[in-house]
C-alpha positions in Angstrom: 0.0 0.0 0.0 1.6 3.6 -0.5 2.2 6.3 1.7 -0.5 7.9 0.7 -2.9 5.3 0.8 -1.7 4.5 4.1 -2.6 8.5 5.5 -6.1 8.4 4.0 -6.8 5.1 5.6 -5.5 6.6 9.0 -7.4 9.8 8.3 -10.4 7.8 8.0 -10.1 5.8 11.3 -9.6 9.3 13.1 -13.1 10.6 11.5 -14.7 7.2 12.0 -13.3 7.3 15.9 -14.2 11.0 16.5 -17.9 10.4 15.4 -18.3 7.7 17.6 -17.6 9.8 20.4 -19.3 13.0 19.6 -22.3 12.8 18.8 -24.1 16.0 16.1 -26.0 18.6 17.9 -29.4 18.6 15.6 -31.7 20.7 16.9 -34.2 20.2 14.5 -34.1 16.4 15.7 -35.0 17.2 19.2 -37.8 19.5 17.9 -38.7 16.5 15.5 -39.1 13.8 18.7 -40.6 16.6 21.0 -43.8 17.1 18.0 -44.1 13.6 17.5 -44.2 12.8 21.3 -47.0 15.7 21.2 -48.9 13.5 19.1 -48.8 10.2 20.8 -52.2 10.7 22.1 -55.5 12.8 21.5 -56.8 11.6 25.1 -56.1 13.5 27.8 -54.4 12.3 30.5 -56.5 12.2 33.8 -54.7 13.2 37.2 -55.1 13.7 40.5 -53.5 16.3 43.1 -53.5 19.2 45.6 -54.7 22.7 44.9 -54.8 25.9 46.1 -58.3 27.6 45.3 -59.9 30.2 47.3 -57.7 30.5 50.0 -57.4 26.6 50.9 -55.4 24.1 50.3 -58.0 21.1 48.9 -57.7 18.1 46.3 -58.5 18.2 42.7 -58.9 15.3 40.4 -59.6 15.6 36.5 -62.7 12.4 36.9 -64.9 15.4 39.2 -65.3 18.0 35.9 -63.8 16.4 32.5 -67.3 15.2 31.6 -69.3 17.7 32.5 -67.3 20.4 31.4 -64.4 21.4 29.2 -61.2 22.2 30.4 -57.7 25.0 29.7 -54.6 23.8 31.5 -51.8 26.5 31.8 -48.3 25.0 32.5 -45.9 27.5 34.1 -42.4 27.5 35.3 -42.2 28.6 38.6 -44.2 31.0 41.3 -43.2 34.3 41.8 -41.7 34.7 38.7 -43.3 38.2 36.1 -43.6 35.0 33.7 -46.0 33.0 36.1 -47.8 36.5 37.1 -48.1 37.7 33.9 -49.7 34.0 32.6 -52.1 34.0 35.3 -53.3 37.2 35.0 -53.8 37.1 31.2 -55.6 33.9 32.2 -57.7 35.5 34.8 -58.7 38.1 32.4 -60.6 36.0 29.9 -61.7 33.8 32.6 -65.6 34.7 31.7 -65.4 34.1 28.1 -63.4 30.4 29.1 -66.9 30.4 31.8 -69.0 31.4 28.4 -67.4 28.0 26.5 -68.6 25.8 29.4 -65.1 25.2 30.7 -63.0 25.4 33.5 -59.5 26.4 34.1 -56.6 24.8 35.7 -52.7 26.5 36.4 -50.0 24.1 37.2 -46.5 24.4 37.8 -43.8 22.1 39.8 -44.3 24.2 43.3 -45.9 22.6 46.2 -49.2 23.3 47.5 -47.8 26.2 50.2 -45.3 27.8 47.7 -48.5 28.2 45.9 -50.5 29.9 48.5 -47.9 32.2 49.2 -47.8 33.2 45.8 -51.8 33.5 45.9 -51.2 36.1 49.3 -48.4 38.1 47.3 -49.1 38.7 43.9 -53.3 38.0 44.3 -54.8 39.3 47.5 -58.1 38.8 48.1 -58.8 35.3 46.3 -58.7 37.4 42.7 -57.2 34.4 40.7 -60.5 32.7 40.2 -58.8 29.0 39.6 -56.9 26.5 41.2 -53.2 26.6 40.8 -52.2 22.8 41.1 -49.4 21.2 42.7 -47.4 19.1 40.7 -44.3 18.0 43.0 -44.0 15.0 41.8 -43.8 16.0 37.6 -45.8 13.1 36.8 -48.6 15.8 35.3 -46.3 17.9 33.6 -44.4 14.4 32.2 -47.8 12.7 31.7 -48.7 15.9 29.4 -45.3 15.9 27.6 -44.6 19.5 29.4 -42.3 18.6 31.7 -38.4 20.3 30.7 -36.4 17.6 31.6 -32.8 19.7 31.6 -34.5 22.3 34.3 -36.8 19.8 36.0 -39.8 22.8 35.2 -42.9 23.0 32.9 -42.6 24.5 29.5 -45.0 27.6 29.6 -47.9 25.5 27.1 -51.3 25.7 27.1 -53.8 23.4 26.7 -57.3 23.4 25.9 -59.2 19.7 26.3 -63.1 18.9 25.4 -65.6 17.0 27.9 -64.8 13.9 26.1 -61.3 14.1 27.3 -59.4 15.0 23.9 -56.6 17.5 23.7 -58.3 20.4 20.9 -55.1 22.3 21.5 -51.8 22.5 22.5 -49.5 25.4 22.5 -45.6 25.4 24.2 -43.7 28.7 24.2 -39.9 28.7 24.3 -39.7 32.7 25.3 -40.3 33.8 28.6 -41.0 37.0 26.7 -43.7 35.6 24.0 -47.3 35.8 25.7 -50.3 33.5 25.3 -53.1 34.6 22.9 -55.8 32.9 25.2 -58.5 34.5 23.1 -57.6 32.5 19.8 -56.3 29.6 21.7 -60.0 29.3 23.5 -61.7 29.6 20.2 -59.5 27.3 18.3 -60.0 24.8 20.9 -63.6 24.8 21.7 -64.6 25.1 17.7 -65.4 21.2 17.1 -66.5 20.9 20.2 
């Protein structure tokens, strides 16, 4: 074999040995395997947990009002955050044209139960956020609805808008804390078939 040969052979092992230990950064993949996770089910999934509504600390399971009533789920980060306030209150705002469509609303984040009432004292005195905020401490709801940012251990800020008959109608994720949620089409996208 000749020296030259010999070089592009070696050459070749090095590339061959260099791609088995680093792996492509594709972005695009990731995006790819989050949208088609997003689409591994229509149904809902149903979940139970602990809620802070009115002032008290009380349990909330899908089963009581997924029948009888449509539902918007809004995943947030954390409490306390302008992010978290600004969601809610966007939320809150159109809360009687989501009452209008015969549906209820739900917030969730990873924060316990008390880190949610304190938020409820601080930034909404006097009971004015007019849902539950729901405990998910575990992430089994935020991982069960394909939310759940597994680097940071925090929901993705998505919304969600699910019939009576338990189907997902739509599904929203923002990436940018700065990006707000248009709850006004996202309610009547959702609730159009159903």
């Amino acid at each position: 074999m000749s020296s030259a040969a010999n070089k592009r052979s070696r050459e070749t092992d090095e590339k061959n040995q260099v791609s088995k230990r680093v792996k492509e950064h594709d972005p695009l993949e990731k995006i790819g395997q989050q949208a088609a996770a997003s689409e591994t089910f229509r149904r809902a999934p149903l979940f139970d947990g602990v809620s802070v509504w009115h002032d008290e600390i009380v349990k909330i399971s899908t089963k009581d009002f997924l029948q009888v009533c449509n539902t918007v789920l809004l995943f947030y980060d954390y409490d306390f955050t302008p992010t978290a306030v600004r969601d809610i209150r966007a939320l809150n705002a159109c809360l009687d044209d989501i009452s209008t469509l015969n549906a209820r609303a739900l917030a969730i984040s990873v924060d316990t139960e008390h880190c949610h009432y304190a938020f409820l004292q601080r930034e909404f005195p006097a009971a004015t956020a007019k849902f539950p905020l729901v405990a998910d401490t575990t992430k089994r709801i935020t991982r069960d609805f394909q939310v759940l940012d597994e680097e940071t251990g925090v929901a993705r800020r998505s919304l969600i808008v699910i019939d009576k008959r338990g189907e997902i109608r739509y599904w929203s994720v923002l990436q940018h804390h700065e990006i707000e949620h248009n709850f006004g089409s996202v309610i009547s996208l959702g609730f159009q078939t159903s």
